[in-house]
Structures are given as structure tokens and as C-alpha cells.
C-alpha positions as CSV (number, residue, x, y, z in Angstrom):
1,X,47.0,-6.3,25.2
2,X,49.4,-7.8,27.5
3,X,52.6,-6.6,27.6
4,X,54.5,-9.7,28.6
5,X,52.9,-11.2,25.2
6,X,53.9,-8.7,23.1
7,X,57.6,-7.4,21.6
8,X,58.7,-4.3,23.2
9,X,61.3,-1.8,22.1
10,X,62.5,1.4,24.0
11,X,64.3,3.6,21.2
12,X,66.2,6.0,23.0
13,X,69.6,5.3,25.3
14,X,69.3,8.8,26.9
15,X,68.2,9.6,30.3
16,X,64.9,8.4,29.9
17,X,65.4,5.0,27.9
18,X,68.3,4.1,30.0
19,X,66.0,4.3,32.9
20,X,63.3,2.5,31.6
21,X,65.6,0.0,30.2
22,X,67.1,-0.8,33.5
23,X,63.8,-1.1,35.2
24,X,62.4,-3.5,32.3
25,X,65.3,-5.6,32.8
26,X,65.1,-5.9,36.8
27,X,61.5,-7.1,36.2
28,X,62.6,-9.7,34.0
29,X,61.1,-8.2,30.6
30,X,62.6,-9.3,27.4
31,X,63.1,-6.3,24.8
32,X,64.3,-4.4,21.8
33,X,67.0,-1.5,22.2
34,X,67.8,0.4,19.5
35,X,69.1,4.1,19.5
36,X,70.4,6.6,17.2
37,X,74.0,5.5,18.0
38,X,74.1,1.5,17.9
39,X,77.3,1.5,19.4
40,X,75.4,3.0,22.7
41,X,72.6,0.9,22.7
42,X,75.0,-2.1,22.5
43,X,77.0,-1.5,25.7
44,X,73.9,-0.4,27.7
45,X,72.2,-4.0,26.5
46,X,74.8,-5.5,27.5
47,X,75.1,-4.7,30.9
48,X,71.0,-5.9,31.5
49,X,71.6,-9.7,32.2
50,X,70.7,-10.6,28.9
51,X,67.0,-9.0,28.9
52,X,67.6,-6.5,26.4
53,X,68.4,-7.3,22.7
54,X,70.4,-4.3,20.8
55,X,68.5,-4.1,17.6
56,X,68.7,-1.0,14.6
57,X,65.7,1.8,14.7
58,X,65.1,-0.3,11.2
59,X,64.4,-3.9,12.8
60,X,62.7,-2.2,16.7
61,X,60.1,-0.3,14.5
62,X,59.6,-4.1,12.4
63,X,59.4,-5.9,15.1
64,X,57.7,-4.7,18.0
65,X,54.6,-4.2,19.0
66,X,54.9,-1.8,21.5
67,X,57.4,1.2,21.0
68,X,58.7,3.5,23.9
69,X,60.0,6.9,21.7
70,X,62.4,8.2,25.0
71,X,63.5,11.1,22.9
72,X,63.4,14.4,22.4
73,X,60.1,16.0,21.3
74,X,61.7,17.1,17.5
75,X,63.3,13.6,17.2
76,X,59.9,12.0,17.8
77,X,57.5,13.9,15.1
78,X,61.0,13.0,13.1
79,X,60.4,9.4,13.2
80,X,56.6,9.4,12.7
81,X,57.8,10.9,9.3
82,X,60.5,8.4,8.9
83,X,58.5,5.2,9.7
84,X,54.8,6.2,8.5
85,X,52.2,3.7,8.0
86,X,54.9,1.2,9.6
87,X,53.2,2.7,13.1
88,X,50.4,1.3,12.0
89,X,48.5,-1.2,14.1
90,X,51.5,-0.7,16.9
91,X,51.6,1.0,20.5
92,X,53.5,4.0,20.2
93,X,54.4,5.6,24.0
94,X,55.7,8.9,24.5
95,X,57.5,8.9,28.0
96,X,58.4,12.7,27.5
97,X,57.9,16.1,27.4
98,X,57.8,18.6,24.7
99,X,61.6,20.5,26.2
100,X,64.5,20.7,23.9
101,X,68.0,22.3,25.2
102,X,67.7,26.4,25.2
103,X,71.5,26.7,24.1
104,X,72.3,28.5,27.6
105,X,72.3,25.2,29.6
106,X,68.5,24.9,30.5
107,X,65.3,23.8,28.7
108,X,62.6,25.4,26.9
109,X,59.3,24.0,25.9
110,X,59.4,23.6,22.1
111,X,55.4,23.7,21.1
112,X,53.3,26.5,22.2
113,X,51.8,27.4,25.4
114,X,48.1,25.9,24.8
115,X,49.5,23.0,22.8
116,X,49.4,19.6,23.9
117,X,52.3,16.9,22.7
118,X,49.7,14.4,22.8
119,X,47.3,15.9,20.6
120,X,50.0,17.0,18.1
121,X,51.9,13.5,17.9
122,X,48.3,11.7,17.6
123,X,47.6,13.9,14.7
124,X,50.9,12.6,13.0
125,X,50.6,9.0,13.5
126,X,48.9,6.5,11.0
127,X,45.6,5.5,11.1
128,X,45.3,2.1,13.8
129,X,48.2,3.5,16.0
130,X,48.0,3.8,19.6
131,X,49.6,6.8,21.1
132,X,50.1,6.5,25.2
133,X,51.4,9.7,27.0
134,X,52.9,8.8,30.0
135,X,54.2,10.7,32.7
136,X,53.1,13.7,31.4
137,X,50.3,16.6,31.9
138,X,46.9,16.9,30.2
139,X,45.3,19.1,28.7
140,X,43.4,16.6,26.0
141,X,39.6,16.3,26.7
142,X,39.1,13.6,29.4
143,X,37.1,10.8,28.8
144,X,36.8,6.9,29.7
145,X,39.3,4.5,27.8
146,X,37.3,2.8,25.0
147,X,36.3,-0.5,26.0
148,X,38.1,-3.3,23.7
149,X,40.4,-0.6,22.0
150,X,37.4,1.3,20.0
151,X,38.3,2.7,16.4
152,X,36.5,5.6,17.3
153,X,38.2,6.8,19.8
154,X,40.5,10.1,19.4
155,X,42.4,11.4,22.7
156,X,41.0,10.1,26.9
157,X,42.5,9.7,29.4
158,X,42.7,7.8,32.5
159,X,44.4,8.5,35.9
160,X,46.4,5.4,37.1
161,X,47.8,6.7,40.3
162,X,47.9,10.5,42.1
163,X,51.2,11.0,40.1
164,X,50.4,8.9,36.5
165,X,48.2,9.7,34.1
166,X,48.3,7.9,30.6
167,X,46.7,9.3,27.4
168,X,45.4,6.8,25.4
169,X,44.1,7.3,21.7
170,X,43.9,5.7,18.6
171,X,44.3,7.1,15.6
């Protein structure tokens, strides 16, 4: 899959999806912003030279084929159970970690010690979604990216740079 052939969407105006937003933009990719506050995602389109289209959660899930979730672990499985068999078929990255806020102005990992986000949003996607985790740790079993996008793969990965690793697996 080529990414400059395909409609992406970053869902999420936090942190993270403003971020990636911004660095979409300055390389001159076209795509979808939609947040949980459309308002948000407006203004922050708006100052990307015309590269990023505000769009509802509604039409970025419909329309893309590739969908960056840069939100909070909770929010994510949240949307999986919103949107369904809708994933299906579509590149679903997770950008994150599993943290939420610990109410005294830190963070605090919100899945158990020996659990892996990866493994536990690839269980709740459809059938025929991807799931990528980027930027993240691994702890899924590592093994070669299937050639061609194989139906039978579950959970590989493969180390891009000292400092990336993407978790690739189709559900």
C-alpha cells in the first residue's frame, strides 16, 4: 500500500495528532482531521496550508483508508466498539501508549504489566483490519512481515530504525 495513494485520517487533536498533523502537512500529505471536538480539529486544519481537511469521526472512519487513533488507550478500544466491522479492510495505527492521567498529575499504565496494547487492540478489531503499533515497545512474538499482506498473519514485527519499531498484524 502506498500511502500517498491512499486517504488518510489522524483522529485525535491532542498532543500526538497535532504533531503528526503538522509533520503530514510540511511533507505535503493531503488528509482527514477529525476529533472528538470538531470545533478543535477545525482551527488546527486550518492553520496547515490547506493539507488537512476537518472532517467528523463519522465521515474519517468512511473515508479513509488509513486511520492514525492519537488517543488515549480507553478512547481507542472505545471506537473499535463504536465503528466495528467499518475497520474492516482499513489500516488502523496506534501511535500511543497504553497511559491514562493518574488524577495526581502524572500517568499510569492502564492494562497490566505483561499485557501488550498491541495484542489487546488486535484482538478487538474486525476481521481484514490492519493494526500498526508505532512508536511503541514489544512484547508480541517477533516474526517477518507477511509478504503481500498474508491473511494468516496475527501479530510481527519489524524494526525500521534503532528507535522505531512497527507492529504489523492483520486480523
Amino acid at each position: 500500500m502506498n500511502v500517498s495513494d491512499s486517504t488518510v485520517a489522524i483522529i485525535g487533536t491532542g498532543n500526538i495528532g497535532s504533531a503528526l498533523a503538522a509533520n503530514l502537512a510540511a511533507d505535503g500529505q493531503k488528509f482527514l482531521l477529525a476529533g472528538r471536538e470538531q470545533e478543535k480539529a477545525r482551527e488546527l486544519a486550518s492553520g496547515l496550508g490547506g493539507y488537512a481537511e476537518a472532517v467528523s469521526l463519522d465521515e474519517a472512519v468512511e473515508r479513509a483508508d488509513i486511520l492514525v487513533l492519537a488517543v488515549w488507550f480507553d478512547v481507542f478500544t472505545q471506537l473499535i466498539a463504536r465503528y466495528g466491522e467499518r475497520l474492516a479492510g482499513k489500516v488502523i495505527i496506534d501511535p500511543t501508549n497504553p497511559i491514562g492521567p493518574d488524577g495526581s498529575g502524572g500517568f499510569r499504565k492502564v492494562i497490566g504489566e505483561q499485557e501488550s496494547s498491541g495484542q489487546i487492540l488486535a484482538g478487538l478489531l474486525p476481521t481484514g483490519a490492519w493494526l500498526v503499533k508505532a512508536f511503541g515497545t514489544l512484547s508480541a512474538t517477533r516474526c517477518p512481515r507477511p509478504p503481500g499482506g498474508s491473511p494468516s498473519a496475527r501479530c510481527c514485527s519489524t524494526p525500521r530504525t534503532p528507535t522505531l519499531r512497527v507492529t504489523w498484524s492483520q486480523i
